[in-house]
N, C-alpha and C positions, 0 to 999 in steps of 0.2 A: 504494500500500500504506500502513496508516495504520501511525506509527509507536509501539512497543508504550509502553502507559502504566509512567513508570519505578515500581517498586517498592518502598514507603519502604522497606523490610527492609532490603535494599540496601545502598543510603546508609545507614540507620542502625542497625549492628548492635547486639545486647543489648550492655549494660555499658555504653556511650558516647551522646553527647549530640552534637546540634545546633541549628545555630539557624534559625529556620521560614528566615531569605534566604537561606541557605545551600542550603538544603535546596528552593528554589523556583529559584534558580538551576540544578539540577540537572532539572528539569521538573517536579521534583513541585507539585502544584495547590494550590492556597490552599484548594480543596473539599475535595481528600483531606487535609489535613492540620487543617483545622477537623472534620473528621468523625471522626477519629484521635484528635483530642483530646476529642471529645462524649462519644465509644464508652468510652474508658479507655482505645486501644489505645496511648497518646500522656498522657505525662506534661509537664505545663511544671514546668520544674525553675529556672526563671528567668525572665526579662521575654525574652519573644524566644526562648527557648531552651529546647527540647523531650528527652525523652528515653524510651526504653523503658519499661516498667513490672514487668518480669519479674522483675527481677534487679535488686538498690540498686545506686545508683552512689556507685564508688570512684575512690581518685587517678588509680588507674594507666588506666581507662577514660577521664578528664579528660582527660588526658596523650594519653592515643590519638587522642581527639577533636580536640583542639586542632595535633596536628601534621597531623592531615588535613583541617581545615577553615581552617587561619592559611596566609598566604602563604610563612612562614619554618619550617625545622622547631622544634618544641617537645621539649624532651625534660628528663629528671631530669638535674639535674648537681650541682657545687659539695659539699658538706656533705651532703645526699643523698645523690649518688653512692656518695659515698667508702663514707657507712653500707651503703647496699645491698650491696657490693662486701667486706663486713666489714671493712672497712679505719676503722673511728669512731673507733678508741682507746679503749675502752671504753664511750664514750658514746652513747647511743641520743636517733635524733632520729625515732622512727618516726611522734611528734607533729605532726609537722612535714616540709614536703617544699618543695623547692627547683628551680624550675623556671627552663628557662634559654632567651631567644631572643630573635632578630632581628626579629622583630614585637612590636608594640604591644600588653600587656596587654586583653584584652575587658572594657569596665566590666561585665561580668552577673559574671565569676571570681568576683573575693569575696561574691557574693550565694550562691556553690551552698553548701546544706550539706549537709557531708563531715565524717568523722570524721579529718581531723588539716587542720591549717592550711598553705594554700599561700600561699609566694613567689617574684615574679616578678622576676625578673633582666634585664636589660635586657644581650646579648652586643655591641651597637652599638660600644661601644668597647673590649671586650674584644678579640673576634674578626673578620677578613676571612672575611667569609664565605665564599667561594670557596677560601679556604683551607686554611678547618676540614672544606670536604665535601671536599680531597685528601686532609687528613688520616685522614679515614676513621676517626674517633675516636666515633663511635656506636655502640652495638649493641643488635641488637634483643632486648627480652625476651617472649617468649608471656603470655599469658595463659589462664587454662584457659576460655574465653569462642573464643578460635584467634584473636585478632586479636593485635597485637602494637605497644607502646611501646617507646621510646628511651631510651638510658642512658648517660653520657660514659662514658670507661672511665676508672680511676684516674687516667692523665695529665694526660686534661684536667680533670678534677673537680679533683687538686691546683691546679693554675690558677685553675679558679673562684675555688677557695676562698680564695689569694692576694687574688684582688682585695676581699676584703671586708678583709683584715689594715689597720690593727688597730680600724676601726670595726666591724665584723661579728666577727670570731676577731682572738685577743691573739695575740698572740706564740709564748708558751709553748705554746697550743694546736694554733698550726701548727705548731711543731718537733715537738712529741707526734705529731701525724698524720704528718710526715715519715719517724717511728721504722718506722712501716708499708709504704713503702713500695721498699723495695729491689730488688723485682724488674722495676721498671720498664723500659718494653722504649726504649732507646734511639733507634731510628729513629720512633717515635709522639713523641715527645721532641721532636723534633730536628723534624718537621713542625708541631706545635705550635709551638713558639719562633716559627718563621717566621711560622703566621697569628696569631699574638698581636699585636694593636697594643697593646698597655697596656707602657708601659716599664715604671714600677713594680713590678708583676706580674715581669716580665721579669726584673728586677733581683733579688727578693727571692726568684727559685725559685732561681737563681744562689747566693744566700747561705746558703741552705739545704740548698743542692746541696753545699757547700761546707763545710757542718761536720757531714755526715753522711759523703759521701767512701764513697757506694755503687759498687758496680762499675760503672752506668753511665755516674757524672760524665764518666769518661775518655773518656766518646766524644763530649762535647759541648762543643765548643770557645767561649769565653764572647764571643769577639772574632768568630766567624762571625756573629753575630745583631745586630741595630738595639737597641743598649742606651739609646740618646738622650744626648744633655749633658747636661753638668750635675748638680748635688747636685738631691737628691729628699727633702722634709723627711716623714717615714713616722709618726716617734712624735715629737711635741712635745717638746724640750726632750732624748731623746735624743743617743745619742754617732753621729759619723757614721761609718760604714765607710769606710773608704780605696777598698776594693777595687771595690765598686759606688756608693757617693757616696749613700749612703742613709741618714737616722735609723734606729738601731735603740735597743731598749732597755739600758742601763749594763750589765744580766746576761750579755746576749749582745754586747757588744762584746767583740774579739779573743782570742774562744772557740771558733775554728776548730780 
């Protein structure tokens, strides 16, 4: 019995993108997909990398694409997140989108053009991988297209966003986004901290945890998790915390 020819449709639904290896590793022909591009039915939207023609392509179809065709998942996190989530603090980053994962960047990303600018996050030493998927810390969002992308949920997005303090967000700005987040669900918490490899991080939600004094602090004990030795030098020239051995800035020194 001959086995039936794969269907690019398939593989590649409206709104999202692939790349012709990708897409030949699946069976599809080097004929049908030079003939898909002659036809118009096949847009290259990059060196290598193909797309429907129906429908423009936007972040969130990028986003889809890439967690289905990379080895690691892809999904919206960090400062993204939080804005999707209406948790910004007033400030809108719809400009801009913040992508987060255990795979290596594709050199074609910054070639696509999109109407808001992507960055690429690098979770290698953020998160254990095998951690983060107990955590169970993604969820899915639709699309009106019926496929559907990933999105951290506020916990781990606060996280993210830690690790950029204070090269990427100051200080003040992550205290402001803390202001938002008091419903946090404790046991998402509490799984996080574990696959967190980044002490830092670690350290600095602890201190934030710590002069906000939400109802969920009380359920997360500071001495159950891998806080690492030693002083952690955060903001240059900074006062240091006692409590976590961290630089912070003179304003927020023993402002608990």
């Amino acid at each position: 019995m001959t086995k039936p020819h794969p269907n690019l449709s398939e593989w590649l639904p409206l709104g999202q993108l692939a790349t012709r290896q990708w897409l030949l590793e699946r069976g599809v022909s080097r004929h049908s997909l030079d003939n898909a591009l002659k036809s118009g039915k096949l847009v290259a939207v990059a060196r290598g990398v193909v797309a429907r023609p129906e429908i423009p392509l936007g972040w969130q179809g990028v986003v889809a694409s890439l967690d289905r065709i990379l080895p690691s998942a892809v999904y919206v996190g960090g400062l993204s997140a939080l804005n999707q989530h209406g948790l910004g603090h007033y400030v809108n980053f719809d400009s801009q989108m913040h992508l987060y994962s255990a795979a290596a960047q594709p050199s074609w990303l910054p070639k696509l053009k999109l109407n808001v600018e992507l960055f690429w996050h690098s979770t290698v030493r953020l998160w254990d991988e095998r951690g983060l998927q107990m955590a169970k810390s993604l969820r899915e969002q639709t699309a009106e297209a019926g496929w559907s992308w990933r999105l951290a949920s506020p916990e781990q997005a606060f996280f993210e966003m830690l690790a950029g303090v204070p090269s990427e967000v100051s200080f003040e700005h992550a205290d402001n986004l803390m202001q938002g987040l008091s419903s946090l669900s404790p046991r998402r918490l509490d799984a996080l901290l574990r696959a967190c490899r980044h002490v830092q991080v670690k350290r600095l939600f602890f201190f934030f945890a710590d002069r906000h004094q939400y109802p969920w602090r009380k359920h997360l004990s500071a001495e159950s998790y891998d806080l690492g030795v030693g002083k952690r030098s955060i903001v240059p020239g900074g006062k240091l915390d006692q409590t976590y051995l961290i630089t912070v800035p003179e304003s927020f020194h023993g402002s608990e």
